[in-house]
C-alpha positions in Angstrom: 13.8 57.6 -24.1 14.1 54.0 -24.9 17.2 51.7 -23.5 20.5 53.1 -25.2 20.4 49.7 -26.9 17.2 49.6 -28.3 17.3 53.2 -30.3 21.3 52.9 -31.4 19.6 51.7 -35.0 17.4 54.6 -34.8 20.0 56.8 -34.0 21.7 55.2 -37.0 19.3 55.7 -39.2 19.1 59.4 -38.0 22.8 60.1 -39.0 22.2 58.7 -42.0 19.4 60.9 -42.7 21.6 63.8 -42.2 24.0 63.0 -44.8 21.5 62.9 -47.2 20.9 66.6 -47.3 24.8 67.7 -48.2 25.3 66.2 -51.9 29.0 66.0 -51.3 28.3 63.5 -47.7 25.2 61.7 -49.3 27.1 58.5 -50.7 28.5 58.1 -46.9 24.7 57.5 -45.9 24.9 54.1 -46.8 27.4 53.3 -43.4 25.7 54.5 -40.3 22.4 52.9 -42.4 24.2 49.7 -42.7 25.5 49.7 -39.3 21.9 50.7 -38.1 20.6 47.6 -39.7 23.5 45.0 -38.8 23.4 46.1 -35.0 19.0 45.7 -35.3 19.9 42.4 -36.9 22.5 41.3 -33.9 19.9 43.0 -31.3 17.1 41.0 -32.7 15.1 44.3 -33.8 16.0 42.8 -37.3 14.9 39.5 -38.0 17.3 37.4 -41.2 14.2 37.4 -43.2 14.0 40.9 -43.3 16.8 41.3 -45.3 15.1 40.7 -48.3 13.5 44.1 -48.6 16.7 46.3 -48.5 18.0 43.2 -50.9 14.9 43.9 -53.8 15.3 48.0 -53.1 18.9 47.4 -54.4 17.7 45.4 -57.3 14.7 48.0 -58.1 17.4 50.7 -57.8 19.4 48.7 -60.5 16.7 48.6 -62.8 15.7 52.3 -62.7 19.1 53.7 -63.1 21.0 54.7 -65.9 20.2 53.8 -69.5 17.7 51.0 -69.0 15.4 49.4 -71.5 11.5 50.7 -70.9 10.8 47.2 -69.4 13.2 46.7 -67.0 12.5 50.7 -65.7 8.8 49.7 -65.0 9.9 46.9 -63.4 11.9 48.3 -61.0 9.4 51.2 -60.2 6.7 48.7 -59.7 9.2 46.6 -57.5 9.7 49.8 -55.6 6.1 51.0 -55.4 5.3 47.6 -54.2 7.7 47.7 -51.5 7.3 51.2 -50.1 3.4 50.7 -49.7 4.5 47.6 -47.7 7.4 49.3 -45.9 5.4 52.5 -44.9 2.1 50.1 -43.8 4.4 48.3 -41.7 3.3 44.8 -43.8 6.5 43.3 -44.4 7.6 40.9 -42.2 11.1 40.3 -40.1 10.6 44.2 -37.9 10.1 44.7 -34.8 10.2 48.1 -34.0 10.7 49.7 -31.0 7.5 51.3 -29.3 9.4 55.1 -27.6 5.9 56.6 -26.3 3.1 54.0 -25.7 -0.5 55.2 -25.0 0.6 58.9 -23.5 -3.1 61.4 -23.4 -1.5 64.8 -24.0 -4.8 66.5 -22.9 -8.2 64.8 -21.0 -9.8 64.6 -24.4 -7.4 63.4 -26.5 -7.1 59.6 -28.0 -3.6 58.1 -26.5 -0.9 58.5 -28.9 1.8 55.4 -29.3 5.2 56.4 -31.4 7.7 53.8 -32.7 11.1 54.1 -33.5 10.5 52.7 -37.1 13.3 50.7 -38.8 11.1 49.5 -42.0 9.1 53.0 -43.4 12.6 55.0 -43.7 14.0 52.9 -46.3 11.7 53.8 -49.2 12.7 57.5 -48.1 16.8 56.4 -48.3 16.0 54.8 -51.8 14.2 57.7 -53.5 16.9 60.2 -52.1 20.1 57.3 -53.2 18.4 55.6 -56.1 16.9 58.8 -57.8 18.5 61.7 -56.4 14.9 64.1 -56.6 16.0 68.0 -56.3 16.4 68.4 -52.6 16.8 72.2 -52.3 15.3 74.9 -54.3 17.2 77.5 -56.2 18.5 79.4 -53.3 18.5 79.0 -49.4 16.2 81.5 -49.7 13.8 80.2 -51.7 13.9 77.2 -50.2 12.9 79.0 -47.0 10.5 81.1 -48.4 8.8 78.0 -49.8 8.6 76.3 -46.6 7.5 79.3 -45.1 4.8 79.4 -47.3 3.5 76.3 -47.1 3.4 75.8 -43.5 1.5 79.0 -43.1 -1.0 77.6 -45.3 -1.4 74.4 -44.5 -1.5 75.5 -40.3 -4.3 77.7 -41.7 -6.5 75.7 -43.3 -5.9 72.4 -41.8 -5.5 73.3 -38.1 -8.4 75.6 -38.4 -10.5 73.6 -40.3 -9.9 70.7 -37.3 -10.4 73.5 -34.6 -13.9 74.9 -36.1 -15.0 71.4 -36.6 -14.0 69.7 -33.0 -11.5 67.5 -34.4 -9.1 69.0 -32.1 -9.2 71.5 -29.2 -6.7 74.2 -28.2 -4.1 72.4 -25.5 -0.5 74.0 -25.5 1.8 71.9 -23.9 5.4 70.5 -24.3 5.9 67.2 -22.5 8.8 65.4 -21.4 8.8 63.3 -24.8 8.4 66.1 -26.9 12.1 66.2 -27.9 12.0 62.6 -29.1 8.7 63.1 -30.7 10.5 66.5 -33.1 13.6 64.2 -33.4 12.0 61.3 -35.0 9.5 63.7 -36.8 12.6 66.0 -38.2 14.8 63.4 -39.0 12.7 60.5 -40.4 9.0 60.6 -40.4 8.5 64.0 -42.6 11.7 62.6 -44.1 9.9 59.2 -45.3 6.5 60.9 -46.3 7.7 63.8 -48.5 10.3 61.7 -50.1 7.6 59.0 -51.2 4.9 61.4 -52.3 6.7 64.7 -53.2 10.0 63.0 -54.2 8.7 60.1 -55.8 5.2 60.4 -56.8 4.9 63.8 -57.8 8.1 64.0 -59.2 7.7 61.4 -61.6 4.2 62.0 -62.6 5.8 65.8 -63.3 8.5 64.0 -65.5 6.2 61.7 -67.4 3.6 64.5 -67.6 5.9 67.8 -68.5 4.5 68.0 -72.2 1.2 68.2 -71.4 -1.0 71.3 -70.4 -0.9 71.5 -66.6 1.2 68.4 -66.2 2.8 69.6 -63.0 0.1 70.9 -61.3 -2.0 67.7 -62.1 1.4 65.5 -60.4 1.2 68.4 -57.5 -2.6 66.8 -56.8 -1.7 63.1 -57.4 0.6 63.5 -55.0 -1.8 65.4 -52.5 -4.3 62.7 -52.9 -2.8 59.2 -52.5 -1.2 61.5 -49.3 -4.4 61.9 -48.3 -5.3 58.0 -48.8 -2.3 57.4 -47.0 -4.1 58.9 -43.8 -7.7 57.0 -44.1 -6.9 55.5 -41.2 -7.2 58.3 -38.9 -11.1 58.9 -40.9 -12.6 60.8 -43.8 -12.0 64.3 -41.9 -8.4 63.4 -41.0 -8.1 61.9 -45.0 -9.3 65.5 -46.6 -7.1 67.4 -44.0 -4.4 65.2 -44.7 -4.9 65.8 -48.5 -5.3 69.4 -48.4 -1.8 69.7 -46.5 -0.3 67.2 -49.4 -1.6 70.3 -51.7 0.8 73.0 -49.6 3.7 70.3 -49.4 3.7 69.6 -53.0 4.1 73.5 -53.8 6.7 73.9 -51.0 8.7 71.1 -52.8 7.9 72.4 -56.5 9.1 75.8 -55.5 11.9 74.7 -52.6 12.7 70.9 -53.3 12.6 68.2 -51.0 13.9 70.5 -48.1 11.0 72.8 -48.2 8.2 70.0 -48.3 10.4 68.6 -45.4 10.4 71.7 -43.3 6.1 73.0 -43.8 5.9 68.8 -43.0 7.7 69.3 -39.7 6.1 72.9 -39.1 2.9 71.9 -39.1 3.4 68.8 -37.5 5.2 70.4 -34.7 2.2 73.4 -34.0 -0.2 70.0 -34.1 1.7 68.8 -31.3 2.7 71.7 -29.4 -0.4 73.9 -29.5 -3.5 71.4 -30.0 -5.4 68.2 -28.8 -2.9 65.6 -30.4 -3.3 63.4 -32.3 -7.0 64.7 -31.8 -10.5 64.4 -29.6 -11.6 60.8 -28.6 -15.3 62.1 -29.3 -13.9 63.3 -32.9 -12.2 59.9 -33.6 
């Protein structure tokens, strides 16, 4: 773990989080995310400049709300679009986030893995959830459940045993020592910022703007997939298409369960990744 210093704006940002599920605490989310950002700012975690960004999600956030001319709406979802794709790439300047695991090899083979405490890629999550409240929960607990369920089965499946058969990754249970600040950070805020960008946002719009035609939602279910799967070129064409076919089971966890189900098959199959495989995968297969 980090100095108590360095991840108290992390921790912030995690409470916040929290208060976004409950509809009746999600308003209140706005205080420990302030206070995150103000004590990052006096810490130096923050830099002045970076105050634009949160400044222009408040403005995009006032142009999509409410009864807006057509104009103005685009506006402020290309404001926003632009800012999360700079947010979540980590290309905006005036962050310094804090690095919480730094070149660990969970297994002989396995390329090292660095994890930071992110202060910038959260906020396009926070927006979606505050700015255009996307269903969080399905229909019942249970079908939220069931949904998540679902689509972690699925995607563990296909995707982890597509990467097994191919090499990508090797069987290696473990559980190290950083494991339970790996599944905080992934629980909290990392499956929290994905699915509410590309379940939340993207293929919740595209459903919206495409519900009278033919397939609409199905077609906004596979957007979504693939600009996931984009999102993940980094990692190489194989982790791309494996990143894209999960995108497929999130999209129809959140289409049958809201935000919560994409949320939970996110962190499920995240978490079987890390706890039973080569993570993040081979050095030969990367």
């Amino acid at each position: 773990m980090p100095p108590l210093p360095d991840s108290l704006p992390w921790l912030a940002l995690c409470v916040a989080a929290l208060l976004l599920w409950p509809a009746a605490t999600r308003a209140w989310a706005l205080a420990p995310l302030a206070a995150g950002y103000a004590w990052a700012l006096a810490d130096g975690a923050v830099e002045p400049a970076a105050l634009l960004w949160p400044a222009l999600l408040l403005a995009a956030a006032w142009c999509v709300r409410g009864p807006a001319p057509r104009w103005r709406a685009a506006a402020g979802h290309a404001l926003f679009l632009a800012l999360a794709a700079g947010l979540s790439l980590h290309l905006l300047p005036g962050f310094h986030n804090v690095p919480a695991i730094v070149g660990a090899r969970y297994a002989a083979d396995a390329l090292p893995f660095t994890m930071y405490l992110n202060l910038d890629k959260p906020l396009a999550a926070f927006w979606v959830v505050l700015a255009l409240a996307p269903p969080m929960w399905g229909a019942t607990a249970g079908a939220t459940l069931r949904a998540a369920l679902a689509a972690c089965a699925a995607a563990a499946a296909a995707c982890l045993g597509i990467a097994l058969a191919s090499g990508l990754v090797g069987w290696a249970p473990k559980w190290p020592p950083q494991g339970w600040l790996w599944l905080a950070n992934n629980a909290l805020l990392v499956s929290l910022a994905e699915e509410a960008l590309f379940r939340g946002y993207v293929q919740q719009q595209l459903a919206m703007r495409w519900r009278h035609r033919r397939g609409g939602a199905l077609l906004a279910l596979v957007a979504g997939a693939l600009l996931f799967g984009l999102a993940h070129a980094g990692g190489g064409p194989a982790w791309m298409a494996l990143a894209t076919v999960a995108g497929l089971a999130y999209g129809a966890a959140y289409r049958h369960g809201g935000l919560a189900a994409a949320v939970l098959a996110h962190l499920g199959l995240n978490t079987l990744h890390f706890a039973l495989f080569t993570y993040p995968m081979r050095a030969l297969a990367g």
